[in-house]
C-alpha positions as CSV (number, residue, x, y, z in Angstrom):
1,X,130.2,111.4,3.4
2,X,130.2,115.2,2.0
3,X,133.0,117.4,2.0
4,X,132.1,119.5,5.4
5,X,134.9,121.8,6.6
6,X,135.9,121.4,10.1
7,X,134.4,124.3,11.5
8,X,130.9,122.7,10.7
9,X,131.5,119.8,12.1
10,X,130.1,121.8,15.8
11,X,127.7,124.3,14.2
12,X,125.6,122.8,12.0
13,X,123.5,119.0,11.4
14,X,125.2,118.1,8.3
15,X,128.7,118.5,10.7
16,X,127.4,116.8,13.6
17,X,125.9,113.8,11.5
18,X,129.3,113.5,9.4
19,X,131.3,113.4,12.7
20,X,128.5,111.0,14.7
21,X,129.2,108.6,11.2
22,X,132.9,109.2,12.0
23,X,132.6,108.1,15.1
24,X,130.4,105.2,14.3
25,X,132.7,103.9,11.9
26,X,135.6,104.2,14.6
27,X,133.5,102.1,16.9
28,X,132.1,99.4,14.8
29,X,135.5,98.6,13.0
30,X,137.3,98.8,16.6
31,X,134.9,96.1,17.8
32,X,135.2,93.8,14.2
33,X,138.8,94.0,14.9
34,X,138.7,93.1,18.9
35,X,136.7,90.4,18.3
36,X,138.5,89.3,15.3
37,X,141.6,89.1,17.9
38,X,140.0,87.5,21.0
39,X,138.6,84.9,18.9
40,X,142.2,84.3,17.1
41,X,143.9,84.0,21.1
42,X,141.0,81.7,22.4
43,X,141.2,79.5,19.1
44,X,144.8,78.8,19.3
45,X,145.0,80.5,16.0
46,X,148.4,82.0,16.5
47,X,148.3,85.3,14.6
48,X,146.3,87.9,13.2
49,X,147.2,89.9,10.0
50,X,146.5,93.9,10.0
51,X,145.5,94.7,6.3
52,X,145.3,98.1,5.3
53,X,142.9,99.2,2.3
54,X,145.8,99.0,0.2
55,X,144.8,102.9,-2.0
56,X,147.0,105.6,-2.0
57,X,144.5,107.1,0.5
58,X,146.7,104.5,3.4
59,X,148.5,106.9,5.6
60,X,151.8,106.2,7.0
61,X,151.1,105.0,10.2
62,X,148.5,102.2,8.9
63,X,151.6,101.9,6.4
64,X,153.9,100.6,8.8
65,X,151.5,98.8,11.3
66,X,150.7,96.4,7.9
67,X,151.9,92.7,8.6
68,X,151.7,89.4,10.6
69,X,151.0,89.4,14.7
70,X,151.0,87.3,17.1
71,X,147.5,87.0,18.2
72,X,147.5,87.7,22.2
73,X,151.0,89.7,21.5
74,X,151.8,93.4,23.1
75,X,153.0,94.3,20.1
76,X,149.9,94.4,18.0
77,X,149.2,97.9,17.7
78,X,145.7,99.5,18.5
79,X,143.3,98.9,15.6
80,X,141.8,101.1,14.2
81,X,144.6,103.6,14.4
82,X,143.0,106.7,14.0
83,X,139.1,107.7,13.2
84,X,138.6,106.3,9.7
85,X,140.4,103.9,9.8
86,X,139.8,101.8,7.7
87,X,142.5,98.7,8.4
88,X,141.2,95.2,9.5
89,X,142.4,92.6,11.7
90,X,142.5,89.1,9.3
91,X,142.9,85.5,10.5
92,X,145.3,84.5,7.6
């Protein structure tokens, strides 16, 4: 995606296609990961793992949410944590 300053993002096409792929992104990774959990729960396969891309580019909050859950468990935070997100729910 191009550099496109945030004013742009409502006043041109190049800044309402960056934030529709945004968006996208958001979407499809929110459903990889919810389906990646269900199917862990329904399997009996006890836990997920979030993974975060592991670059400097990780911000804090991914940071922290990084680690073994119980599948089906409150705890798990919401995945994907922000828009471009770019964590992943793993069956380990």
């Amino acid at each position: 995606m191009s550099s496109i300053e945030s004013d742009d993002f409502w006043s041109s096409l190049d800044g309402l296609m960056a934030r529709a792929e945004l968006v996208a992104q958001s979407f499809v990774w929110g459903l990889w990961n919810g389906i990646t959990q269900v199917f862990a729960g329904e399997q009996d396969l006890g836990c997920v793992e979030w993974v975060t891309a592991g670059d400097d580019q990780v911000c804090e909050v991914c940071a922290d949410n990084e680690g073994t859950y119980l599948a089906n468990s409150p705890d798990l935070p919401e995945i994907p944590a922000h828009c471009n997100c770019r964590c992943e729910l793993l069956i380990p």
